[in-house]
N, C-alpha and C positions, 0 to 999 in steps of 0.2 A: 210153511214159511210165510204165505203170501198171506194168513191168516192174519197171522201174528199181528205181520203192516200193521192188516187194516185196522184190526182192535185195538193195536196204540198211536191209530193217528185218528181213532174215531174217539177214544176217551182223550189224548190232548185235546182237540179240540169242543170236546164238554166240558174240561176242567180249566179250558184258558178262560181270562181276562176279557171285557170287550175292545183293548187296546190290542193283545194280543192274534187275536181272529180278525183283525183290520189290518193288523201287520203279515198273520198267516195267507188273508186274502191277495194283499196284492205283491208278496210272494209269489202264490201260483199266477198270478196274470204273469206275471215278469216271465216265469217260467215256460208258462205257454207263447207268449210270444216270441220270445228266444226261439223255443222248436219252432212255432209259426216261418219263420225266418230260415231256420235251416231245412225248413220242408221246402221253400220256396228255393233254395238254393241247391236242393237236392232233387229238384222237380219233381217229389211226391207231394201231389196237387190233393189227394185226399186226405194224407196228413194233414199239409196247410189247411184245410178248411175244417180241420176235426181241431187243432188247436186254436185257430182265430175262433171258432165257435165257444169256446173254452173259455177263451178270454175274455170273450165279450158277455158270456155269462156273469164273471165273474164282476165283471164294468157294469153293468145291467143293476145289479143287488145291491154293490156300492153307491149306486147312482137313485134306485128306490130307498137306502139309506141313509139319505141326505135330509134332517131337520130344518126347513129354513126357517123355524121360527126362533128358534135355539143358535140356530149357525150362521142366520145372517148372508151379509156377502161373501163371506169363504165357503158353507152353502153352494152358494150364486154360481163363483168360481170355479170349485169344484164340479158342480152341473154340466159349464162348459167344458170344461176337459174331457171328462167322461164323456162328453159328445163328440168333442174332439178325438176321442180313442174311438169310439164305435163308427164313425164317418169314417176315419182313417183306415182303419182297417176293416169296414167293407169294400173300399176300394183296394187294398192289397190281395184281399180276396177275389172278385172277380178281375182285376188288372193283374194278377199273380206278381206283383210287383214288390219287393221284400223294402224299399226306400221308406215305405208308407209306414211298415211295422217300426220299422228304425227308428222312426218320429212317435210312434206309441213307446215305444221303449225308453225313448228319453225321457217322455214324461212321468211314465209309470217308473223310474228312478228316483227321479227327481222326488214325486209325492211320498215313495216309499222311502227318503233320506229324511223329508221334512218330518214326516210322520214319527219316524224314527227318534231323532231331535226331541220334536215337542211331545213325545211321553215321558222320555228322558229327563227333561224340566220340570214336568206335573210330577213325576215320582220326586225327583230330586225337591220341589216345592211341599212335596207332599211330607217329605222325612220331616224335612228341616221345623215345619207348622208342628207335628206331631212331638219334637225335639223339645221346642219353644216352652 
């Protein structure tokens, strides 16, 4: 069974989109930090650090993924956050303190609604050109 998973969440993610794998990405951060949180709340301290690690990997790639020649000041921005996420939750980490994750979660929503949005306009721009 556990096969299966992996083989259709390893060819989804060969057959996705580069919008799609930026959406799959912070997906699982959101994910992991949720558990992060309720590791924290459930005082399994190795879970918490096996998810915030998780997370911050995932922060880490996004953050090596950033073009500023191309992306400019949203670039910039996003640089900060992602620093803002990995600052924040090394201190949730060794402070075992779940308030810290709580404030990456907002964010990692927030980017993951905007993201959402603005591919939703590229495609819906993209029909509409292709219509034209």
């Amino acid at each position: 069974m556990s096969y299966g998973l992996g083989a259709y969440k390893k060819t989804s993610v060969e057959t996705a989109s580069k919008e799609q794998i930026l959406l799959m990405l912070y997906q699982a951060a959101i994910k992991n930090c949720k558990k992060g949180i309720e590791a924290i709340e459930n005082k399994n301290i190795a879970k918490k650090g096996e998810y915030i690690g998780k997370m911050q990997d995932i922060i880490v790639e996004l953050s090596n993924s950033l073009d500023f020649e191309v992306g400019g000041d949203v670039a910039k921005e996003l640089a900060s956050l992602y620093d803002y996420i990995l600052y924040s939750s090394t201190q949730a980490n060794i402070k075992i303190d779940k308030t810290h994750l709580e404030g990456c979660l907002r964010v990692l929503n927030t980017l993951y609604d905007g993201w959402t949005e603005a591919i939703k306009q590229i495609k819906t721009q993209s029909t509409n050109t292709k219509s034209a």
